[in-house]
C-alpha positions as CSV (number, residue, x, y, z in Angstrom):
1,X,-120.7,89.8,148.2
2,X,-117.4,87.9,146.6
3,X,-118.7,84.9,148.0
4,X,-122.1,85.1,146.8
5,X,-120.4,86.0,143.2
6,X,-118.3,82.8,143.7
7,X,-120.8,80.8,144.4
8,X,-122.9,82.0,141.1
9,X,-119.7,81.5,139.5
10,X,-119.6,77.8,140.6
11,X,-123.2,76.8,139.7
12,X,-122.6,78.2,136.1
13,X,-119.7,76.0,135.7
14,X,-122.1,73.2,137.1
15,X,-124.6,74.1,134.4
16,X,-122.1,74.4,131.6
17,X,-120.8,71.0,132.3
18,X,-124.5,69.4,133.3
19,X,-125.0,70.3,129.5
20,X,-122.0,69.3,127.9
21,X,-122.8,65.7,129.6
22,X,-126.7,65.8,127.9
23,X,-125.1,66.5,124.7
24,X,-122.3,63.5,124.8
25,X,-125.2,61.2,126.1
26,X,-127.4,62.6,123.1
27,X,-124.7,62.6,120.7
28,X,-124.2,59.1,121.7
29,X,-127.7,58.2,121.8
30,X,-128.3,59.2,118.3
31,X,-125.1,57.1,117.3
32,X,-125.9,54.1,118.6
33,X,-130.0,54.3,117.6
34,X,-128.3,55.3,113.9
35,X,-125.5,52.1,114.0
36,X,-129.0,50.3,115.0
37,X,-131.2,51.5,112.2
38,X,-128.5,51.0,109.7
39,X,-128.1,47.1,111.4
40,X,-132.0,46.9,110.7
41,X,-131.6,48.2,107.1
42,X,-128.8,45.6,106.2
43,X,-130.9,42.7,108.1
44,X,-134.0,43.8,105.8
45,X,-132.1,44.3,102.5
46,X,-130.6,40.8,103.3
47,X,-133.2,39.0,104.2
48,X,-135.4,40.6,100.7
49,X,-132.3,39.7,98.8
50,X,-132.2,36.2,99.9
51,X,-136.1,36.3,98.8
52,X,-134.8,38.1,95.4
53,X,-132.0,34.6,95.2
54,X,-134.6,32.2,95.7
55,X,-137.4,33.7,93.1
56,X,-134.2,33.6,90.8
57,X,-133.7,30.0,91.6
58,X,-137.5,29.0,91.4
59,X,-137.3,31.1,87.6
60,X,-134.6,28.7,86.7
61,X,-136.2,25.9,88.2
62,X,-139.5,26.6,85.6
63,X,-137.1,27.4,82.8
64,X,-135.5,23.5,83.2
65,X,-138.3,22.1,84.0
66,X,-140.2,23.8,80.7
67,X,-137.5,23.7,77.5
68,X,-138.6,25.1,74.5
69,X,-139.6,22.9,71.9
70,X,-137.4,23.5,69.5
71,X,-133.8,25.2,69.5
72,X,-135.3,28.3,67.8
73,X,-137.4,28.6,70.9
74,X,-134.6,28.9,73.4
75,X,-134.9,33.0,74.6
76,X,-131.5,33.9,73.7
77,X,-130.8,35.4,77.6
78,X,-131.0,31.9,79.5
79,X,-129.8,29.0,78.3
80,X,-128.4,26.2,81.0
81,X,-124.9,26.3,80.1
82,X,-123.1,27.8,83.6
83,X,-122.8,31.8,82.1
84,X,-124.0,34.4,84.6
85,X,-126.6,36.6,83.0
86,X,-128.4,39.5,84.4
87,X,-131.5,39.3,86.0
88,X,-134.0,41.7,87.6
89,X,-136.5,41.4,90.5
90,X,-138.5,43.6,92.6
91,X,-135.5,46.2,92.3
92,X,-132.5,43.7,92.9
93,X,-130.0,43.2,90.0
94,X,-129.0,39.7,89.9
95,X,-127.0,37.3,88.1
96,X,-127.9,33.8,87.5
97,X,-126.8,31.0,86.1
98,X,-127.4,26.8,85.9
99,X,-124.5,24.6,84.7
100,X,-125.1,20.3,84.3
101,X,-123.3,18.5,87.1
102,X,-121.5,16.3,84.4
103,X,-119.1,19.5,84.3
104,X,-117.4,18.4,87.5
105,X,-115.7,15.0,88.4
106,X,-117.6,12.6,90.6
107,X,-116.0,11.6,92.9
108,X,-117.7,8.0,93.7
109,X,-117.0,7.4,89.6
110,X,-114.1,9.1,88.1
111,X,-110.8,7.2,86.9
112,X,-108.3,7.2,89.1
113,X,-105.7,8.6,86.8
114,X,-107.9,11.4,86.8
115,X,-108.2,11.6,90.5
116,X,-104.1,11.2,90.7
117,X,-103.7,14.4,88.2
118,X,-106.2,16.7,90.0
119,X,-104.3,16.7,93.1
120,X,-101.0,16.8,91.3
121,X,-102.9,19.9,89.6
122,X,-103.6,21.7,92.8
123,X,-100.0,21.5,94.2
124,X,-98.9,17.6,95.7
125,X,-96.0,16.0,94.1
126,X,-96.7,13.1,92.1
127,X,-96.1,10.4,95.1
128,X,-98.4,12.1,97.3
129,X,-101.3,12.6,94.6
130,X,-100.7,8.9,94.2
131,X,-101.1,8.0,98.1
132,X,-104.0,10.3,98.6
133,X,-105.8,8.6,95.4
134,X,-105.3,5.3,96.5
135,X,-106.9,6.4,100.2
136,X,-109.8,7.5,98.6
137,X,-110.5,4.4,96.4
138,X,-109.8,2.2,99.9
139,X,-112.5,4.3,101.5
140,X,-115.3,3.9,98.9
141,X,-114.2,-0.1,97.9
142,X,-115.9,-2.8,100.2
143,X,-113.0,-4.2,101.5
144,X,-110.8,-4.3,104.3
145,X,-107.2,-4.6,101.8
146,X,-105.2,-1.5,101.8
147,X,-104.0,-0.8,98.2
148,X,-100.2,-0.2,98.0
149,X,-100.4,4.1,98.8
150,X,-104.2,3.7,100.3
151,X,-105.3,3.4,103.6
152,X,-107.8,1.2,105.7
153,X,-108.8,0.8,109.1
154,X,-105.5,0.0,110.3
155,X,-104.2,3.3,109.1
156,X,-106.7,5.3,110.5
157,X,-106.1,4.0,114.0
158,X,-102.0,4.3,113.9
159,X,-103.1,7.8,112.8
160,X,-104.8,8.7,116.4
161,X,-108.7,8.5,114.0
162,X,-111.7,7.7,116.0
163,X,-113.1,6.4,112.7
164,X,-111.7,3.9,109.4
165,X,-113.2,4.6,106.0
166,X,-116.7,3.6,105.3
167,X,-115.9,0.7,103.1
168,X,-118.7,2.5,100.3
169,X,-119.3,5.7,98.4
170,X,-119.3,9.3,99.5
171,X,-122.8,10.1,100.7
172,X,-121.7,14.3,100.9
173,X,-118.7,15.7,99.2
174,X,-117.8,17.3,102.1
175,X,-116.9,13.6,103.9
176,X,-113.9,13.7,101.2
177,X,-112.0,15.7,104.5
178,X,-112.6,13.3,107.0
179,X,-110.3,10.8,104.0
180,X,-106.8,10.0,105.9
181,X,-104.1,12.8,104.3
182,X,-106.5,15.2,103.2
183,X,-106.0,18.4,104.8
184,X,-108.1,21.6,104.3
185,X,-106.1,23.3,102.2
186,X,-106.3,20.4,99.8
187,X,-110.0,20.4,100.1
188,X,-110.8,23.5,99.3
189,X,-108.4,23.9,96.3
190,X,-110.2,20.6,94.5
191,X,-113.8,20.5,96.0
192,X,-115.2,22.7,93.3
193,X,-114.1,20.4,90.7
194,X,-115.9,18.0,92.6
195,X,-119.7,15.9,93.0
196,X,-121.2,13.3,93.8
197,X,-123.9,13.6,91.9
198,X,-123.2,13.2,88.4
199,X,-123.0,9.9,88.5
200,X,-120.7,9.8,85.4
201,X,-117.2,8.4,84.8
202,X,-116.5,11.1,82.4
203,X,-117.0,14.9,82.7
204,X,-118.3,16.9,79.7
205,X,-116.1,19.5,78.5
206,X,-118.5,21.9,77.3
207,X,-119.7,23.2,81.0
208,X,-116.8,21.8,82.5
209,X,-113.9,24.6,84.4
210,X,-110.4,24.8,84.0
211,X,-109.4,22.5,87.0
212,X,-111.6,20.0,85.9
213,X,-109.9,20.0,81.9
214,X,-106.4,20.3,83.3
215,X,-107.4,17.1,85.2
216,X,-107.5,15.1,82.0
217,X,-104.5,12.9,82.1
218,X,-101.8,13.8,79.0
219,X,-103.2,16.7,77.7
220,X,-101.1,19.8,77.1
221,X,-102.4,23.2,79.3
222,X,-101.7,25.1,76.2
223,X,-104.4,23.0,73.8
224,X,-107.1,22.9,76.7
225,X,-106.5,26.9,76.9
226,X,-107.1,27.4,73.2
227,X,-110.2,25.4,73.6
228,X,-111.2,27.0,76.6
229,X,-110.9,30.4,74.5
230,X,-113.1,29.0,71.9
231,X,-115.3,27.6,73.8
232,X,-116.1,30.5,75.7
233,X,-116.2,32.8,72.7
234,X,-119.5,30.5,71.4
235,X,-121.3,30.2,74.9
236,X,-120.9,34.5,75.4
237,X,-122.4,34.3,71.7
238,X,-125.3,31.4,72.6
239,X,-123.8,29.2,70.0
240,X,-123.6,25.2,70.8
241,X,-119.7,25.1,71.4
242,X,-118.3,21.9,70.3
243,X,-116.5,18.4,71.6
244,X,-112.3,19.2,72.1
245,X,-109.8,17.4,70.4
246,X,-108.4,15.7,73.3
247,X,-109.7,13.7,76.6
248,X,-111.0,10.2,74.9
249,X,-112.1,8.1,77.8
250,X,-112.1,10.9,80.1
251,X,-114.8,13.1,78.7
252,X,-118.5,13.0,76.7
253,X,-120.9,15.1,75.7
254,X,-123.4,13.1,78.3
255,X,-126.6,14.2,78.9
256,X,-127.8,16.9,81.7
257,X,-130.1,15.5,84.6
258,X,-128.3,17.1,87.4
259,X,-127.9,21.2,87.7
260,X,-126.3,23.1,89.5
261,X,-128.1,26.7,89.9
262,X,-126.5,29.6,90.6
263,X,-127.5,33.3,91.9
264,X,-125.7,36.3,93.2
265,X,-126.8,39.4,93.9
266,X,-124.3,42.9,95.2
267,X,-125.9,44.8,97.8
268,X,-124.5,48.3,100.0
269,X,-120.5,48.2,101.2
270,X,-119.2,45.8,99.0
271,X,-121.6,42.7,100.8
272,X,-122.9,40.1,98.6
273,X,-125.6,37.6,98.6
274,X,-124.8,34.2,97.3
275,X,-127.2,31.2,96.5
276,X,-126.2,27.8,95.5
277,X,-129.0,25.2,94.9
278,X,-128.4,21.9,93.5
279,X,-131.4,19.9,91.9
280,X,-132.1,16.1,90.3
281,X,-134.6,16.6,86.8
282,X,-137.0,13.5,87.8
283,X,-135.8,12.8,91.0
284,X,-133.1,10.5,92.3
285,X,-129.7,12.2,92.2
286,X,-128.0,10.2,94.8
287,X,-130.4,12.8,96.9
288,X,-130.7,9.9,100.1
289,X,-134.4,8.9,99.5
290,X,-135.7,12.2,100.2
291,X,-139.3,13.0,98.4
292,X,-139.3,14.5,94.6
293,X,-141.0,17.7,95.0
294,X,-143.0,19.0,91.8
295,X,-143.6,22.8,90.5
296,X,-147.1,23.4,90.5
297,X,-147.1,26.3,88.2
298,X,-146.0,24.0,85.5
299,X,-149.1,21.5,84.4
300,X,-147.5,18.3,83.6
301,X,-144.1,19.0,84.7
302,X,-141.7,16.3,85.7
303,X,-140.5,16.0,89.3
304,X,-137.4,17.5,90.4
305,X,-135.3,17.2,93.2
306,X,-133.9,19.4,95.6
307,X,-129.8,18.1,96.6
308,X,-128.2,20.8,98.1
309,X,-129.4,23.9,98.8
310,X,-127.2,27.1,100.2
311,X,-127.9,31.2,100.8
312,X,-125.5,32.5,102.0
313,X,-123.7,36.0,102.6
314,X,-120.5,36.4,100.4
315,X,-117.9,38.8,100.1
316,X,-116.0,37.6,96.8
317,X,-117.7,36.6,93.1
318,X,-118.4,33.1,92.9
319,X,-116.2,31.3,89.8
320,X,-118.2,29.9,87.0
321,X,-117.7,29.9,83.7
């Protein structure tokens, strides 16, 4: 009789614990198929918000591509002058923006005592900013003659380089790291100062960033804050902000073919969702030959073309003005 009690005493246990093991492997069934169905719900949203940034960018594609007729006409929300404004579509609260190219310094034009002082801006001592200027104007001049602080093929091989510089002009900004002394730190601190597609020798202050201002040889910080201040002031109130009191050479209120578009757009846990496009009004652009493309729900519309083009993921705000 004890034994036959043990016994049912056993298979209880057995049971008990059969049963705590189909709950973990439930429990843990349900957690994994819920971590799934949240991955699929953070796939979707991205995927419909990269939709949301490309509608955005196709808007501000129509917008440039149709101005107003007059000033008076402008809708006092959009104007192309690089401010982030809110916009709204199919539930997603964006911001977008488009900024002229002729805000940044291109880098197949731009003085090189502007070149010198953006690096000296960004943290190299003076004789450095001078050799890495120099290497850059080596690698975009047709020659094979080093200038005193540059660098040609020569240079590249004592440096263990499979490759010399091209001997012509930047075809992608981002060949500006394969440039002898330029490390990625260096990069990244002055490539959003940077083009190659304004096609400019000047910038133009009024949609040009801080970096790209303080890169104006001469000028005091303090009188290209104050501007910046006033400047700023008139865009947030759409007023026409006007010319600074300083850059001469080194800056004009040139004309906008080139834009830069911008979108962003916060989803769930802090992720974002970043677009970038860069277009040519009319073609060209330095865009490599590839075909104008044209907006079909604008009759008569003038070609534009596509340069860059980026969606990405982002965890941080993007910086414009």
């Amino acid at each position: 009789m004890r034994s036959h009690h043990r016994q049912r005493g056993i298979a209880l246990v057995l049971v008990l614990w059969m049963m705590v093991l189909l709950m973990v492997i439930a429990a843990s069934l349900t957690v994994v198929q819920r971590n799934e169905i949240g991955m699929v719900s953070a796939m979707v949203q991205e995927r419909q918000a990269r939709a949301a940034i490309s509608a955005a960018q196709q808007v501000m594609i129509y917008r440039l591509l149709n101005p107003p007729a007059s000033a008076a006409d402008q809708e006092p929300e959009w104007k192309a002058d690089g401010v982030l404004r809110p916009w709204q579509f199919e539930g997603f609260e964006l911001r977008i923006a488009a900024t002229p190219e002729s805000g940044r310094i291109d880098l197949n034009q731009a003085a090189p005592e502007m070149l010198e002082q953006l690096f000296i801006e960004v943290g190299l001592d003076p004789a450095e900013a001078e050799a890495l200027r120099d290497t850059i104007l080596d690698w975009i001049d047709p020659d094979d003659d080093a200038r005193l602080h540059g660098a040609e093929k020569s240079d590249y091989q004592a440096a263990g380089l499979p490759y010399g510089p091209r001997n012509r002009r930047f075809e992608t900004l981002q060949e500006l790291r394969q440039v002898l002394g330029m490390t990625p730190e260096v990069y990244r601190a002055v490539a959003p100062a940077l083009t190659i597609h304004s096609g400019q020798r000047t910038v133009n202050p009024l949609f040009a960033d801080r970096l790209v201002l303080y890169a104006i040889p001469e000028v005091d910080r303090g009188v290209i804050d104050r501007y910046l201040i006033e400047r700023d002031e008139a865009l947030a109130q759409g007023l026409e902000p006007s010319m600074p009191p300083f850059g001469g050479n080194f800056v004009s209120p040139s004309g906008a073919r080139v834009y830069r578009l911008y979108a962003e757009v916060n989803l769930d846990q802090g992720r974002m969702v970043r677009g970038e496009m860069l277009i040519s009004l009319g073609g060209g652009g330095g865009g490599g030959g590839r075909p104008s493309l044209h907006f079909d729900r604008a009759p008569g519309a003038r070609a534009y073309q596509v340069l860059e083009n980026h969606i990405t993921p982002q965890v941080r705000p993007i910086d414009v003005l």
